[in-house]
C-alpha positions as CSV (number, residue, x, y, z in Angstrom):
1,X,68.4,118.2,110.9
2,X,67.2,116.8,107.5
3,X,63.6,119.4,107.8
4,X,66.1,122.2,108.7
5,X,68.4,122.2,105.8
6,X,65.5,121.7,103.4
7,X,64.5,124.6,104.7
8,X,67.2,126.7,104.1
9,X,67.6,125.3,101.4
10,X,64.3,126.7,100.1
11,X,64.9,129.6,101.6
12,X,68.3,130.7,99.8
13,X,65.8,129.4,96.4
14,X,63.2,132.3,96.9
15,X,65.4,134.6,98.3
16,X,68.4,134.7,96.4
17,X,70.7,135.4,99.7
18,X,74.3,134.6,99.5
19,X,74.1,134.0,103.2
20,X,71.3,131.7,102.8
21,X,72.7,129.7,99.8
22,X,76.3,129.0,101.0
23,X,74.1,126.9,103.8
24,X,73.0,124.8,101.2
25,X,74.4,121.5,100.8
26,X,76.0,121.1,97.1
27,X,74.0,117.9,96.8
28,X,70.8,120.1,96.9
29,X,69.7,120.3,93.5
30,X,69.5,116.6,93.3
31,X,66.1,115.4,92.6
32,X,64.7,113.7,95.9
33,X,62.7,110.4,96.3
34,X,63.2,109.2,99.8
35,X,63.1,105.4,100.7
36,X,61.8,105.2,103.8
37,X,62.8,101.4,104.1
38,X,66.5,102.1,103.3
39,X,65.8,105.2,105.8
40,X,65.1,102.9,108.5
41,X,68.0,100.5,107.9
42,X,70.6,103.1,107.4
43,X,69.3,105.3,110.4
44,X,70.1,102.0,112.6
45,X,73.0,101.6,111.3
46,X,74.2,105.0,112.2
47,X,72.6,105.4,115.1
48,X,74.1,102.0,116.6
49,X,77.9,103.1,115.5
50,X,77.4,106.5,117.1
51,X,76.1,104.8,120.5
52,X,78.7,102.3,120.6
53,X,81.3,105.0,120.3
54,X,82.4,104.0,117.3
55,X,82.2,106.9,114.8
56,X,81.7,110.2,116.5
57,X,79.5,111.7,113.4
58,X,78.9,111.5,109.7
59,X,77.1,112.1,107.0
60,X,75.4,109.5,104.6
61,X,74.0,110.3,100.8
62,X,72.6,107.4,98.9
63,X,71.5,108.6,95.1
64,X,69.1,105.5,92.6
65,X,69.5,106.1,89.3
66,X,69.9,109.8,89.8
67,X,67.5,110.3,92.8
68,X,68.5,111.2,96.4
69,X,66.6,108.2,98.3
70,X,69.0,109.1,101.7
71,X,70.3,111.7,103.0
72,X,71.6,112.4,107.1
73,X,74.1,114.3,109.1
74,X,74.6,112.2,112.3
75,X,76.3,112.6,115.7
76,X,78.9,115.4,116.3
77,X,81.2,118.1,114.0
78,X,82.9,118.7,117.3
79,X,82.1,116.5,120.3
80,X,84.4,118.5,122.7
81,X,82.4,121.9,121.2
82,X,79.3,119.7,121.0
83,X,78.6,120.7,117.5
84,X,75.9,118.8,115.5
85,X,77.5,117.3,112.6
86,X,75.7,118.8,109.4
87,X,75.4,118.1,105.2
88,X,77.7,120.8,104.1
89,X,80.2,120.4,106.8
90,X,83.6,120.1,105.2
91,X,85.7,117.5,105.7
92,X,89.9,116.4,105.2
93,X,89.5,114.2,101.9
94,X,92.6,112.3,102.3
95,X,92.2,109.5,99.8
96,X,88.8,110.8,98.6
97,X,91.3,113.4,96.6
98,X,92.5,110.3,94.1
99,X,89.3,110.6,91.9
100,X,88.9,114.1,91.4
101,X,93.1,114.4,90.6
102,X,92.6,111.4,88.5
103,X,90.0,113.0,86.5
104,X,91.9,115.9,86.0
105,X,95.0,114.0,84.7
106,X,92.1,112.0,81.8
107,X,90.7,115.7,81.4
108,X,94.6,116.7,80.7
109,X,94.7,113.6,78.2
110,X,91.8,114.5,76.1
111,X,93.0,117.9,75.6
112,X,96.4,116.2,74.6
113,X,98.6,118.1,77.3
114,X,99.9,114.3,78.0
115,X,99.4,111.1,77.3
116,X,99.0,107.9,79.8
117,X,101.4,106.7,77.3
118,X,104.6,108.7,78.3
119,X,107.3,108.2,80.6
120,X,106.8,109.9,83.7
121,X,110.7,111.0,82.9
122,X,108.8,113.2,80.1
123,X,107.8,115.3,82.9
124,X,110.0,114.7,85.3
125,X,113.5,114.0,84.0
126,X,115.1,113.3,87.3
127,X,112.3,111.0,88.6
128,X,114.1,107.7,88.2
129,X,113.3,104.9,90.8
130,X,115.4,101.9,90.7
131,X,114.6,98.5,91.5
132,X,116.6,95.6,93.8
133,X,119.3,95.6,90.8
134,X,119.6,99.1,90.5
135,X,118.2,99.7,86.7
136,X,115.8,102.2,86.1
137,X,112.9,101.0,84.5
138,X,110.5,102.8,82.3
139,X,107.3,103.8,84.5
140,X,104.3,105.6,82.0
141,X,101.9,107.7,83.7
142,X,99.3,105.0,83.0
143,X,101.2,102.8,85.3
144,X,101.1,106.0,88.1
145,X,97.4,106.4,87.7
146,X,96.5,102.6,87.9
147,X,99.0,101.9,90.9
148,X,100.8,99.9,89.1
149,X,104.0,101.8,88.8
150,X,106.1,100.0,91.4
151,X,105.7,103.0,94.4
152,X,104.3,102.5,97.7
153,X,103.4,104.8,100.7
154,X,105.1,105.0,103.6
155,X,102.0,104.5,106.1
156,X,102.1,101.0,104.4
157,X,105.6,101.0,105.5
158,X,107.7,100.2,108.9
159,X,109.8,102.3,110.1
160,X,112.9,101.2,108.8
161,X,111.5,101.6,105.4
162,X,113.5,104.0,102.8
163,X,111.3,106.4,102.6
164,X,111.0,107.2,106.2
165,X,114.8,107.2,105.8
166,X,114.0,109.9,103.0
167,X,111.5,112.2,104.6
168,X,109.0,111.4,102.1
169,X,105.8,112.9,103.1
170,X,102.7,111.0,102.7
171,X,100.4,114.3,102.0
172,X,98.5,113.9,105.2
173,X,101.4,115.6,107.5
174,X,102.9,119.0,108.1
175,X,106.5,118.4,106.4
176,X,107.5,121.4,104.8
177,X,107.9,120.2,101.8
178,X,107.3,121.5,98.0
179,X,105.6,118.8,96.1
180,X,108.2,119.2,93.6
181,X,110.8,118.1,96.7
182,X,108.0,115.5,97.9
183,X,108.4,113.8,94.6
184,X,112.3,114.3,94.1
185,X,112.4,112.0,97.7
186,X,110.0,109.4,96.4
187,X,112.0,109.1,93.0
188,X,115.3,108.2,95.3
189,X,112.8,105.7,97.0
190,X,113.4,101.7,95.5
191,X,110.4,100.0,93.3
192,X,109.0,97.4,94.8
193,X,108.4,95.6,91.9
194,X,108.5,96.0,88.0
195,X,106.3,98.4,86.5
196,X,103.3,96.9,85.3
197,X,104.1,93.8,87.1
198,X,101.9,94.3,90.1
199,X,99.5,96.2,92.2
200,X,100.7,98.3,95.1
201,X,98.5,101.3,96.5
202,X,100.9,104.2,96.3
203,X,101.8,107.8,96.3
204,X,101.5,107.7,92.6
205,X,99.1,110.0,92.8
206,X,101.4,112.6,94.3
207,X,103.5,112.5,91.2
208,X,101.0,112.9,89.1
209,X,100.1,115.8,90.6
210,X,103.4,117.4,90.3
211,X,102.8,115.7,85.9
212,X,100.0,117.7,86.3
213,X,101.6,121.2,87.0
214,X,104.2,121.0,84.4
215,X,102.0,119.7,81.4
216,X,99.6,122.7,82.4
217,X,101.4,125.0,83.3
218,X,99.3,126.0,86.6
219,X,99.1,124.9,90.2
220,X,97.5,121.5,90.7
221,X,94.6,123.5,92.6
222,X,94.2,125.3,89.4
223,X,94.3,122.6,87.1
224,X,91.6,120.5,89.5
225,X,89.3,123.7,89.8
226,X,89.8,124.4,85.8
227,X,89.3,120.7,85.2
228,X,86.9,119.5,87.7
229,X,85.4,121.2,90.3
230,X,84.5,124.4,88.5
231,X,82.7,122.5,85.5
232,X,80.5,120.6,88.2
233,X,79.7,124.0,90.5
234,X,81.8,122.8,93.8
235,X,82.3,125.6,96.1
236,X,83.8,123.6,99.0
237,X,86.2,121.1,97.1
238,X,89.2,122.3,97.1
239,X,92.7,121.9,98.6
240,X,92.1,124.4,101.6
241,X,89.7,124.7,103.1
242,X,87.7,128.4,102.2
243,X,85.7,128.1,105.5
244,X,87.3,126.5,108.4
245,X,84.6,126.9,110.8
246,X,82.8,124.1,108.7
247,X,85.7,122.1,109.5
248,X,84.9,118.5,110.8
249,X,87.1,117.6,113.2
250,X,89.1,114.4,113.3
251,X,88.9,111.7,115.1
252,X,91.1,108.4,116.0
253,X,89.4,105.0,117.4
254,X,90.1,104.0,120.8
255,X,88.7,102.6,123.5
256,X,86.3,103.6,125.3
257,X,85.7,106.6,122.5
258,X,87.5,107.7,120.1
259,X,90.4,110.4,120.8
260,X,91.1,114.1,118.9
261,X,93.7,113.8,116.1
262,X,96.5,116.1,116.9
263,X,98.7,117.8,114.3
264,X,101.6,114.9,112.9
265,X,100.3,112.0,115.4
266,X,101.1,108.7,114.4
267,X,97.5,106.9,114.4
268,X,98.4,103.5,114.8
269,X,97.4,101.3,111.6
270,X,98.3,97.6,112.6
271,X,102.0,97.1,112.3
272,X,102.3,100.6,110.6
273,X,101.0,103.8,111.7
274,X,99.7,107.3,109.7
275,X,100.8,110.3,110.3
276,X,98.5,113.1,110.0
277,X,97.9,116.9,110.7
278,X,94.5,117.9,110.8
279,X,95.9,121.6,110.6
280,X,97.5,121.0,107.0
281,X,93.6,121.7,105.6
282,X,93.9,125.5,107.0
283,X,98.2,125.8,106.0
284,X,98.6,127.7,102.8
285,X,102.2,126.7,102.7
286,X,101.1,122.7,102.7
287,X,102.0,121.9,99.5
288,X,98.6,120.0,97.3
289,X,99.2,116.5,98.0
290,X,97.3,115.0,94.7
291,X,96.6,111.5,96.8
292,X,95.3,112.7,99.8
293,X,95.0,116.8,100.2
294,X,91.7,117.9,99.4
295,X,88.5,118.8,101.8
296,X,85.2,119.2,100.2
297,X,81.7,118.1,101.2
298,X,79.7,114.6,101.0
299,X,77.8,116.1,98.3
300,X,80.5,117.8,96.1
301,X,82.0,113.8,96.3
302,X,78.4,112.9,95.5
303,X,78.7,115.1,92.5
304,X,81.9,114.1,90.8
305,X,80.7,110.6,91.4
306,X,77.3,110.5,89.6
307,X,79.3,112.6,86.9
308,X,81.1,109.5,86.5
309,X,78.7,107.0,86.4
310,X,76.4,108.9,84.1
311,X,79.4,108.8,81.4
312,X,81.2,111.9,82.3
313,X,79.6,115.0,81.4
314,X,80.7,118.3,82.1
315,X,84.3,117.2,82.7
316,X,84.9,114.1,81.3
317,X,84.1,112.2,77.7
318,X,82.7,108.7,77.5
319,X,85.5,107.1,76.6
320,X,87.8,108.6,79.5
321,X,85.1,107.5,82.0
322,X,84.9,103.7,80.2
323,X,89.2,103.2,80.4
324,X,89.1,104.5,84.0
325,X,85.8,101.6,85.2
326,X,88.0,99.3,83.5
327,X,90.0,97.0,86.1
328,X,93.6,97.8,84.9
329,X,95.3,96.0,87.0
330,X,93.6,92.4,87.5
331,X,91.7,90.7,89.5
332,X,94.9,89.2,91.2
333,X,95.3,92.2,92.9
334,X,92.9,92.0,95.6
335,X,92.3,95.6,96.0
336,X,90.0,95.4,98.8
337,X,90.3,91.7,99.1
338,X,89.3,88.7,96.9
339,X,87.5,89.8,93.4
340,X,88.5,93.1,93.2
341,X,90.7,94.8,90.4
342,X,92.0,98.6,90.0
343,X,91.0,101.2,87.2
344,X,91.8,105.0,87.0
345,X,91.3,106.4,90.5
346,X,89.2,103.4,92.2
347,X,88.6,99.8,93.1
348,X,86.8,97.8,90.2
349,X,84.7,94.8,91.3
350,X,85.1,92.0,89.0
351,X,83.4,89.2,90.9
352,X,80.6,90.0,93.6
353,X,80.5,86.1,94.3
354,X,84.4,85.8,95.2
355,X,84.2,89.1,96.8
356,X,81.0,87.9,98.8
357,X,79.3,91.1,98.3
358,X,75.8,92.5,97.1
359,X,77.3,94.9,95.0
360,X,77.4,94.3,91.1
361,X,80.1,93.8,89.2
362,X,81.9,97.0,87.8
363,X,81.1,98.4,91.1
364,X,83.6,101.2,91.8
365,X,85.0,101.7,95.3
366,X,87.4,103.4,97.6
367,X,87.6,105.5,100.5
368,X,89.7,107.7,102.8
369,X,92.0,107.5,106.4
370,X,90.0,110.4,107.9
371,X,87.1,107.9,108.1
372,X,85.7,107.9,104.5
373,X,83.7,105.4,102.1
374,X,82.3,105.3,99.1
375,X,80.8,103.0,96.2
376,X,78.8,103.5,93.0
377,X,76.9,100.3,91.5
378,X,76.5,101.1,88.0
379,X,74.4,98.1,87.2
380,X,72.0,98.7,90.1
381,X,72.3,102.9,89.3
382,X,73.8,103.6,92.7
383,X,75.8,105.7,94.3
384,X,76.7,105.8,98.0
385,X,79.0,108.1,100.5
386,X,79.7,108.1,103.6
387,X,81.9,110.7,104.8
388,X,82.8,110.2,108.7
389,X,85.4,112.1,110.9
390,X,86.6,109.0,112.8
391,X,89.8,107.2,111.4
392,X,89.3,103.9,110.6
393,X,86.2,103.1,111.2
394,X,84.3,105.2,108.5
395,X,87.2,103.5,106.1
396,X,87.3,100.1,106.5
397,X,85.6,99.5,109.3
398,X,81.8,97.4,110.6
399,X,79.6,100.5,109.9
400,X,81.0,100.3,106.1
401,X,79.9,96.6,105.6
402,X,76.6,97.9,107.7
403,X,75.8,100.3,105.4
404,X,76.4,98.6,102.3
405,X,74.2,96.1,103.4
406,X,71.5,98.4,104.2
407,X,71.6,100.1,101.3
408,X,70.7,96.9,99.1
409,X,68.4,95.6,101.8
410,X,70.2,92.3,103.5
């Protein structure tokens, strides 16, 4: 797989042939210095999550300071069409979406369009959660972009939770919503806390998105494309997708293999469930969910993330990229357990020895309910995705520990 790519590759290079070129991954023109020890581990690791049924394919990039040392498209696009899994397939972002819209909202900062400062009700007049008491606290777009705002999701939710009562759409389903209706429901929802009080992972996202459109004066599509993925050269990234037949497609755990996602299933998440529609990447009525509605590539998240940890450049400035690798929300709040914190758009590690973890501290982390993982190390100059189309497993699940562990060699 890995020879045959390079070879297109190559080929699209001397020949100049559109054809040829859009078969190029985007994470092509990084340099390349293979590790065949990490190559080893990681290829176990894959391999042994594929046999045990556990993800049905993926694909793994793994950059040191700047250089491509790993690089694999394993297992299956399609197992029922038995298509091979490949490096520019495409795949449903879902939460992967946070840090290119939360780039575009610091790019709309440093152009002064708005400022984390303001009340979200500068934007949004009518967006006025209340808490327990019924008073409508001030919530700043800083707040919205740190997740520390007071919102929540409703896949974090039970049933009886308002904003299933409310329709509010987590930006994973068909709905039929506007996003400017989207955010009208969430703005009826309650706060479950004080802004700035707490942590709680959130649709916050989403209303920044809609932020986004009014202090612009585009689309939210436009503004990321203008913003983000047009400065970095991303063809794929995107909220729809431009060529459905790359489409991965999706994939829910069970036993004995995992099962096809179908459009608004409930996929059951412990006590709560998430309720998605692989079909909303291909629905140009869907509105653009700023938390979770993007598809793109392993490499275009590649891109946007070695951007980042090389201080910004094209899209962002130094100091944009330093407030968002700064944990703004504490250590208390446990992001993805013990020792981790929140900045702009990610998880910030601020103890590797609470949170019993190689990684170095100002690691940045998140990932994705389609099945998605990522981390960049700053201190050890690394960056690592892993893209997957089996929810949860390529989340949260043993092939994430696996290939973290891999990757720095324990």
């Amino acid at each position: 797989m890995r020879l045959w790519l390079a070879g297109v590759a190559a080929l699209a290079v001397l020949s100049g042939s559109p054809a040829l070129a859009q078969a190029r991954p985007a994470h092509a023109a990084i340099a390349q210095a293979p590790d065949a020890a990490v190559s080893a581990r990681i290829d176990a690791v894959l391999d042994r999550a594929i046999a045990d049924q556990r993800l049905v394919g993926a694909v793994v990039l793994v950059a040191r300071d700047g250089k491509l040392v790993y690089h694999r498209a394993a297992g299956l696009a399609d197992r029922e069409a038995k298509a091979p899994m490949r490096e520019n397939t495409v795949f449903r972002l879902a939460s992967v979406t946070k840090p290119f819209v939360s780039a575009a909202i610091m790019r709309l900062a440093e152009e002064g369009k708005l400022s984390l400062a303001d009340p979200v009700t500068k934007w949004l007049p009518d967006f006025k959660p209340a808490l327990a008491d019924g008073s409508t606290p001030v919530i700043t777009l800083g707040q919205l972009l740190s997740h520390t705002a007071g919102l929540t999701y409703g896949l974090a939710e039970k049933a009886d939770h308002p904003y299933h009562r409310l329709g509010v759409s987590d930006g994973l389903d068909i709905s039929g919503l506007t996003l400017d209706e989207d955010v009208a429901r969430i703005g009826k929802g309650p706060l479950a806390f004080a802004p700035g009080s707490a942590w709680r992972y959130s649709l916050a996202i989403d209303v920044l998105g809609l932020v986004a459109e009014k202090a612009d004066g585009h689309s939210l599509p436009q503004v990321v494309a203008r913003t983000v993925t047009g400065p970095l050269g991303l063809k794929d990234a995107g909220f729809q997708a431009t060529d459905p037949a790359r489409l991965a497609t999706p994939y829910a755990n069970a036993a004995p293999a995992p099962t096809r996602i179908t459009d608004n299933q409930d996929v059951s998440l412990g006590a709560t469930a998430v309720r998605m529609a692989p079909s909303r990447a291909v629905d140009p009525t869907a509105f653009p969910s700023g938390g979770a509605g993007m598809v793109g590539t392993a490499g275009d998240v590649m891109a946007l993330l070695e951007a980042v940890r090389t201080g910004g450049g094209p899209i962002l400035s130094a100091a944009s990229v330093e407030a968002m690798t700064t944990d703004q929300a504490g250590i208390k709040a446990a992001t993805q357990g013990p020792g981790w914190g929140f900045g702009y758009g990610w998880a910030v590690l601020d103890d590797p020895a609470i949170a019993k973890t190689p990684q170095g501290a100002g690691t940045l982390a998140w990932g994705g309910v389609y099945g998605h993982n990522w981390f960049v190390d700053p201190k050890a100059k690394l960056t690592v995705v892993l893209l997957t189309n089996t929810a949860f497993e390529g989340m949260n699940g043993q092939v994430t520990r696996e290939l973290r562990d891999a990757v720095y060699g324990r």
